[in-house]
N, C-alpha and C positions, 0 to 999 in steps of 0.2 A: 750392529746397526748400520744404518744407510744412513752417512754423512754428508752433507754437504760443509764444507768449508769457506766461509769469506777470508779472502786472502786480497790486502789491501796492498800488497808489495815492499811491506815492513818485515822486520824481523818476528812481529811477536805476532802475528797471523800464520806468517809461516810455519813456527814452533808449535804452535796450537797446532793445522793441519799434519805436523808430523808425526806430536803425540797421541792422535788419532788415529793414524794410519798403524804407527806400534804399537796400540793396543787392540788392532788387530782387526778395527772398522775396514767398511766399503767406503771409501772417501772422495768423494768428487769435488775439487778446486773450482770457485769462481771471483773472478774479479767486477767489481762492480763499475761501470763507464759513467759517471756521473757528471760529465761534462762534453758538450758537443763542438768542443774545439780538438781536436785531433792533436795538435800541433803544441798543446798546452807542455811546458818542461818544468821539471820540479828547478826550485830556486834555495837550496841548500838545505836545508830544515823548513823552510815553508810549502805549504801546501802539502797535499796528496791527492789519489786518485789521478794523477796524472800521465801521460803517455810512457812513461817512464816507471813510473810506478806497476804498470799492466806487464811491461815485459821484465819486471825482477819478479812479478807473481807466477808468471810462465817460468821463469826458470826454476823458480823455487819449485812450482808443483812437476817438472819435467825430472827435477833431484829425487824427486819424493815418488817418483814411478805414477803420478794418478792423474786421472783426465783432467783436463782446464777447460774451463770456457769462460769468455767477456759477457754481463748482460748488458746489455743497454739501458738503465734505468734515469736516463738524464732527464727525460720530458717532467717522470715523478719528480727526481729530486730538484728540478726550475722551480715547479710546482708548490711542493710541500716544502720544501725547507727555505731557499734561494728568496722568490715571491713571499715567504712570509717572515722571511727575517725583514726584506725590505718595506712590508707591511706593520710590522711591529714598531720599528723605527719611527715610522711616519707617522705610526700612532703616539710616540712620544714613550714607549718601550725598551726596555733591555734583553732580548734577546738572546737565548744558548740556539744557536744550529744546531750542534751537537746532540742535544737532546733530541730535536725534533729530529736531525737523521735518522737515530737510532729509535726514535720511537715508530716514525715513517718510512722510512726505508730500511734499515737492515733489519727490524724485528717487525716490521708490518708486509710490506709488501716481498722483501726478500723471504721471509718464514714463510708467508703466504704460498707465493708461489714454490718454494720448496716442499710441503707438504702434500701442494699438489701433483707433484712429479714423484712422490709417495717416500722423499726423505723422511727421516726420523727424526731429525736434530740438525739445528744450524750451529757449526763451528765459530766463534771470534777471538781474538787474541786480549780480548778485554782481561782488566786482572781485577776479578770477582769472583764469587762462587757463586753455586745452585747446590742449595741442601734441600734434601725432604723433611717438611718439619713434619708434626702431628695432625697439620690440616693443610696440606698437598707442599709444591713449590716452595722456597724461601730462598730472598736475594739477599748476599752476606757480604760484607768486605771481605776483601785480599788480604792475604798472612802482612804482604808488606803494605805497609801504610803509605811509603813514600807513593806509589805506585798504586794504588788502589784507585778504582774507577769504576764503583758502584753507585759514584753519586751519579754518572751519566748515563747508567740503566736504571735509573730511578725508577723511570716510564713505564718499564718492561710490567705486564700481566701474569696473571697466576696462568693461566693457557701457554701465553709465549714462553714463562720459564720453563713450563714442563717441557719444552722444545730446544730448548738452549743449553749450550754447554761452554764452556769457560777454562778450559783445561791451562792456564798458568795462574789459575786463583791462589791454588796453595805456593805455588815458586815466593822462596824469599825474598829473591832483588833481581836486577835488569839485567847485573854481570852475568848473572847464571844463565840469564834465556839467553841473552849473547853468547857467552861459551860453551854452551848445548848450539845453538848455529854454527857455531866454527866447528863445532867436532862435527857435525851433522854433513860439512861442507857446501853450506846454505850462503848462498856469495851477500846474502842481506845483514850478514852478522853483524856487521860497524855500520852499519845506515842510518844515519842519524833518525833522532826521533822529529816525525811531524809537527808544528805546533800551528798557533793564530787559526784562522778560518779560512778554512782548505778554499773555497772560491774566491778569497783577494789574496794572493799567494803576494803580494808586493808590500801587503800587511797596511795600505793605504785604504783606513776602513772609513774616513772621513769624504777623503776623495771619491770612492767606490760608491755610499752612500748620494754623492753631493750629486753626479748622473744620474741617479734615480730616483731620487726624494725630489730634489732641487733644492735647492739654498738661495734663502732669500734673508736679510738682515733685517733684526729685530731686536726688542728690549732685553738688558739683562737686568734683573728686579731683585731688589732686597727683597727680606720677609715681610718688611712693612708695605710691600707696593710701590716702591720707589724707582724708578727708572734712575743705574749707576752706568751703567753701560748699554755698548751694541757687541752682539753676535752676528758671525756670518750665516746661519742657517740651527734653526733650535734642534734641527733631526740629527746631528752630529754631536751632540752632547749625550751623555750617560749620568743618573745619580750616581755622585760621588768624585766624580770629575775634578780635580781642581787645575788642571793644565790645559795652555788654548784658551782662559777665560778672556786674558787683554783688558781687563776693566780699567786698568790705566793711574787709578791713584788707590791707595792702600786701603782699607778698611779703618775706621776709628780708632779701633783695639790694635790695629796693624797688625793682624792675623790674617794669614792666607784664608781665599772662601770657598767654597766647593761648593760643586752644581750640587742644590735639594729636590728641583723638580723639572720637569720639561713640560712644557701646555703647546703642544703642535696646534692645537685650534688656532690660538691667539698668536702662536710663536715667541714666545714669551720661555725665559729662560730665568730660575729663581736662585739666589746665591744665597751663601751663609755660614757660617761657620759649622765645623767642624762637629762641635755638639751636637748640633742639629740636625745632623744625619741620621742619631741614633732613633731606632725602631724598638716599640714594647711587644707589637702585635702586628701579624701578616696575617695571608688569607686569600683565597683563590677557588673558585668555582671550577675550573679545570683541574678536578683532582683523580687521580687511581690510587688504586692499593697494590703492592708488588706481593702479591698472595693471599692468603684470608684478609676480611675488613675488620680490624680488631673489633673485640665482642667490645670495648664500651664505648667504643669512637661517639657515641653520642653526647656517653656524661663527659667523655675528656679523659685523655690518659697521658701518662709522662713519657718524654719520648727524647732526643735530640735531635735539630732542626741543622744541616747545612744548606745554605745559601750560594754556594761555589763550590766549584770542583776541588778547589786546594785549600778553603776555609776549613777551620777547626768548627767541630759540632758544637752544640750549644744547648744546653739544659733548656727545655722547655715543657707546656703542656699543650696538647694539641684535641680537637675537639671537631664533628661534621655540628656545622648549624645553620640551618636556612638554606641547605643546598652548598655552601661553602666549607672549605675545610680551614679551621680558623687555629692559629699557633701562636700561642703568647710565650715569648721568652722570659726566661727567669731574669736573668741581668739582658739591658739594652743592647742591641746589634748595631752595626754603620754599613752604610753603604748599599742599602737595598732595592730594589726599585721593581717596578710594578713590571714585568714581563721576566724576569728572574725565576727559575725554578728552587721551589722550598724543597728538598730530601728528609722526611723524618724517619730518624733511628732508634733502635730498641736493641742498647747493645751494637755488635757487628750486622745486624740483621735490618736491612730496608724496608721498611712499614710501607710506605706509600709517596705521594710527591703531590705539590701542585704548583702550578704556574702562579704567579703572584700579581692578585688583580690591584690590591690596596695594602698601606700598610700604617696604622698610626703610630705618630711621631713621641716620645719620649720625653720631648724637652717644646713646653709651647712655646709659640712665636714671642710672649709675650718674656720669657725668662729671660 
């Protein structure tokens, strides 16, 4: 087959494009330029895609004998990912970039334009699988759990899986891909792992935000309405938040409070205990299915629901109704908030996802 490979300047893009090339693929390396500061330097384990990051992709692919080339996709990724995290924010949202890169740029516009240059298959170092079930594609967790990152290709389509390949799905753990680099003589092999959100590499997501939302000071409100405090700006706060509050004198109970809600209209920032984070029921009109649409998604079927990349799944049932795809958990969840991606599972296998528009609360105001 005719490969392209995304090769991010890490180890485990790398490893992917080699075991491509040795099983014996047409392989062509690309690195993706998603930022139009040239000048941009990785800052130890923060960030990627950066100037730095371009030239360990070059030499990895220069190792590996196969052509390289840089795209330019920064204007998309301003666009689609950057512009709408900082959009979601200001909507009073939580936010994954991640998802939407990967929904928007490496599996939309990158697949895209790769198909039409008549590749067969995009490469990524994600650790997930692609099995063919009984009714086409099926996206699966990685052998290793620690490492598994199929909640981030949630997104991905029954079309885009038939296009995608995952070649460290099955790898048991990270020592092994690193020690296949070293034997490979892949100079990426100890490079540390990326984390936080590749475009504040200073991991200053308050500050980063405060430029482009603006921050202006407003109430922080119990459950009952009550003005306890002031915040510097509501678009800096996240459900579940309990650091940064500053409210200044303790709670009744003299239990820590954590953000319940963010109201950008009003600016208005709502606190509360702990309990009250817990959720029975989410739900989101931006939903897909990562391969067939299960036959009963209508009457509802049981499934497990993750909420984060590194959360434990969660026994639930999940159901389409009115155009939304609506998930009641079996026991109460914390910490959710309405711009958050829901992943539902069946087994190792990735059923579908949605963006999470609302979600009701477990414990009323009034307990």
């Amino acid at each position: 087959m005719k490969i392209l490979a995304a090769m991010s300047g890490g180890v485990d893009s790398a490893v992917a494009a080699a075991r491509a090339v040795e099983a014996g693929h047409d392989v062509v390396g690309v690195h993706l330029a998603l930022s139009r500061m040239p000048g941009t330097l990785r800052t130890g384990s923060r960030g990627c895609c950066t100037v730095e990051d371009a030239m360990d992709a070059r030499r990895a692919a220069a190792k590996l004998g196969i052509p390289f080339y840089v795209w330019d996709f920064s204007e998309r990724f301003r666009a689609d990912v950057v512009d709408d995290f900082v959009a979601e924010y200001a909507a009073g949202r939580t936010p994954n970039p991640c998802m939407r890169c990967n929904e928007r740029i490496k599996f939309a516009a990158l697949l895209d334009k790769a198909l039409a240059l008549g590749f067969d298959a995009v490469v990524t170092g994600h650790y997930a699988e692609v099995r063919q079930g009984p009714d086409g594609p099926e996206l699966h967790r990685a052998a290793a759990w620690a490492k598994d990152q199929s909640y981030v290709l949630g997104v991905l389509t029954a079309e885009q899986l038939a296009h995608a390949w995952f070649p460290l799905g099955a790898t048991p753990s990270k020592a092994e891909v690193r020690a296949e680099a070293e034997a490979r003589g892949l100079s990426v092999a100890a490079k540390p792992d990326s984390h936080d959100i590749c475009f504040i590499p200073d991991g200053d997501t308050r500050g980063w935000l405060a430029e482009r939302v603006g921050a202006q000071e407003g109430p922080i409100l119990d459950r009952e309405g009550n003005r306890i405090g002031t915040h510097p700006g509501a678009a800096a706060f996240t459900v579940g938040q309990r650091k940064g509050l500053n409210i200044g004198y303790p709670a009744p109970d003299g239990r820590p409070r954590f953000v319940l809600e963010v109201r950008p209209k009003t600016n208005e920032v709502v606190v509360g205990p702990r309990e009250a984070l817990a959720v029975s029921e989410l739900a989101g009109s931006r939903h897909t299915w990562a391969g067939a649409q299960p036959a009963d998604a209508a009457a509802g079927f049981a499934c497990e629901v993750q909420v984060r990349a590194h959360a434990d799944p969660v026994p639930a049932v999940a159901r389409v109704e009115a155009g939304e795809l609506v998930i009641r958990v079996d026991e109460p969840i914390e910490g959710v908030a309405p711009g958050q991606t829901a992943v539902v599972y069946a087994g190792t296998r990735v059923v579908g996802q949605c963006t999470i528009d609302r979600t009701v609360s477990a414990v009323p105001v009034d307990a």
